[in-house]
N, C-alpha and C positions, 0 to 999 in steps of 0.2 A: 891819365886822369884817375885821380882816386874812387875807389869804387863806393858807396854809400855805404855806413856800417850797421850791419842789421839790429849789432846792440841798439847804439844810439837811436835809430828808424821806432823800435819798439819802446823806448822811453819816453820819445817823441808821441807816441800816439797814447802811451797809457796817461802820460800828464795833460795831453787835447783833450783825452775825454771827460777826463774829471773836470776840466776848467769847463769844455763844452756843458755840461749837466749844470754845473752849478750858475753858469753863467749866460747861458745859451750862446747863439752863433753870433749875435749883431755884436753883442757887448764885449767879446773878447776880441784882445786884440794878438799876433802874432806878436808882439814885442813881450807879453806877458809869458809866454809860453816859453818864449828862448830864456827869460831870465829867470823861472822855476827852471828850469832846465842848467844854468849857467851856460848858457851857449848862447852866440853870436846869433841875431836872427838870418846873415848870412849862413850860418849852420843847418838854420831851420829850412829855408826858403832853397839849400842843396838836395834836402831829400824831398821836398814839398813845394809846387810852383810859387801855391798861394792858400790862403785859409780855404777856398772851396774844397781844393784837391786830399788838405787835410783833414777837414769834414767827412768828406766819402770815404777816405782811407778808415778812419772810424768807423762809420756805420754799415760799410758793406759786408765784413766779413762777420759780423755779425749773424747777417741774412743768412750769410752762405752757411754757417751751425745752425740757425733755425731751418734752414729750408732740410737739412739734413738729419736735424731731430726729427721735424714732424711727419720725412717720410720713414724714419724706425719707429716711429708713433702708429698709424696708420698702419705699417706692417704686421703689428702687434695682434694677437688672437683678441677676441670679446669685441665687445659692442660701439658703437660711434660714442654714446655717452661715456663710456670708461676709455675711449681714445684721450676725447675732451678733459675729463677727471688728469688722465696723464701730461696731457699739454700744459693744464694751470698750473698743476701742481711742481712740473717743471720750470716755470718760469716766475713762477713765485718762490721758488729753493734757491734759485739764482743768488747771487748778491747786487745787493741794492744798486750797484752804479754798472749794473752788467743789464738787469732788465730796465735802467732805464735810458738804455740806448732807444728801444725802443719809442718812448715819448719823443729823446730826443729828432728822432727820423721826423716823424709822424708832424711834430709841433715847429719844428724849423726849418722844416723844410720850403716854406715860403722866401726864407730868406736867398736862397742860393738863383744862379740864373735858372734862363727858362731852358738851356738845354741841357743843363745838368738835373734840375728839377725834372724834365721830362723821363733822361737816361734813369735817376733813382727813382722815378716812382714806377717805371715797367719793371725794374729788379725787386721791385719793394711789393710791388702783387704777382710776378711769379711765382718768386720764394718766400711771399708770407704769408700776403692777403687770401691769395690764393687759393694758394695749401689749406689755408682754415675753411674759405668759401668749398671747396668742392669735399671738404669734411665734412663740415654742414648739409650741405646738398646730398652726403649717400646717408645721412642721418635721416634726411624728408624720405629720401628713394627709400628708404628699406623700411620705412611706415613707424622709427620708433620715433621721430621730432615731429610735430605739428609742423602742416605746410607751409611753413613762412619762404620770402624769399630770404638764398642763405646769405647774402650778400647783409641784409639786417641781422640776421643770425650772428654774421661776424663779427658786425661791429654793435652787438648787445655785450657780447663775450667778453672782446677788448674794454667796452667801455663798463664793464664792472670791474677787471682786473687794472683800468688805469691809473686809478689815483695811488696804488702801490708800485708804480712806474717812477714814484717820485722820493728818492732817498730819505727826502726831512722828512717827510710823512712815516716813515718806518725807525727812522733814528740812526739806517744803517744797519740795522738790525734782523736776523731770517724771522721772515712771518712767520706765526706759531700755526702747527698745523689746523688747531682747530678754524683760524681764520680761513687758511685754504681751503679747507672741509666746506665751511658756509659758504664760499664765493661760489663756487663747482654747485652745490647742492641748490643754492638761490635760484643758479641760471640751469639746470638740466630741468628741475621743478616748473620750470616756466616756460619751456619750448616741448618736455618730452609729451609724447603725445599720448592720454589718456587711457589708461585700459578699457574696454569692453567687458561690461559686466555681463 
């Protein structure tokens, strides 16, 4: 039997993802994917069982660089705020259909089953949510963020940097740094915790 070709495998997922962003998951269909492709959806359905499996083939490896950024983040000398400063400003340099894998996880992930949804969403706070939560949390421990729980913490963060998770909103285009400046400075300004006068 012929062994999968890793070219093909990687064209195969770089054209899912685009179609996935643009289209989300319900609305594409695998027939669309093999014909940007010029391949047979026999072709497709050799390296991939079914649209779920090519789904997760998309967004896992993803995780697997974010969970590996943000523990070189973290390792990093200076403060949990200038951790955080480094986390947005890496994921806002990104390119646009790269960070918005993430929405895609996050927003379609209702669609797939319940044990696939179960399996990605323990990978999905391992290596992401996680990571950011117990960031958060040595931000409260070390007295420089206001005691929230970090779990809000987190999803304050995400949910200012979200709507640049979405390509048309940006043109496709890298944010300009002053934008990243304001998003980082809005949200450290709002959880850091007050000096003592």
């Amino acid at each position: 039997m012929t062994q999968p070709e890793p070219a093909l495998r990687s064209q195969i997922l770089a054209i899912a993802q685009r179609k996935f962003i643009a289209s989300g998951y319900h609305a594409l269909a695998m027939r669309e994917i093999a014909e940007a492709l010029g391949v047979s959806k026999a072709a497709l359905y050799y390296h991939f069982k079914d649209k779920e499996e090519l789904f997760l083939a998309v967004l896992l490896p993803y995780l697997e660089t974010m969970e590996t950024t943000l523990d070189q983040i973290t390792a990093l000398p200076g403060s949990t705020g200038e951790h955080i400063r480094t986390f947005v400003r890496h994921v806002l340099t990104q390119p646009a259909e790269e960070r918005a894998i993430i929405r895609l996880g996050s927003q379609e992930l209702g669609q797939l089953s319940a044990a696939s949804r179960k399996a990605f969403g323990k990978v999905y706070q391992e290596k992401f949510i996680g990571k950011l939560k117990a960031l958060a949390q040595r931000g409260v421990d070390r007295g420089e963020f206001q005691p929230h729980d970090p779990e809000i913490i987190t999803w304050a963060l995400l949910g200012l940097m979200y709507p640049y998770f979405y390509p048309a909103h940006t043109g496709n285009r890298p944010l300009p740094e002053a934008v990243i400046e304001s998003i980082t400075t809005i949200f450290l300004d709002g959880i850091r915790q007050p000096k003592k006068r």
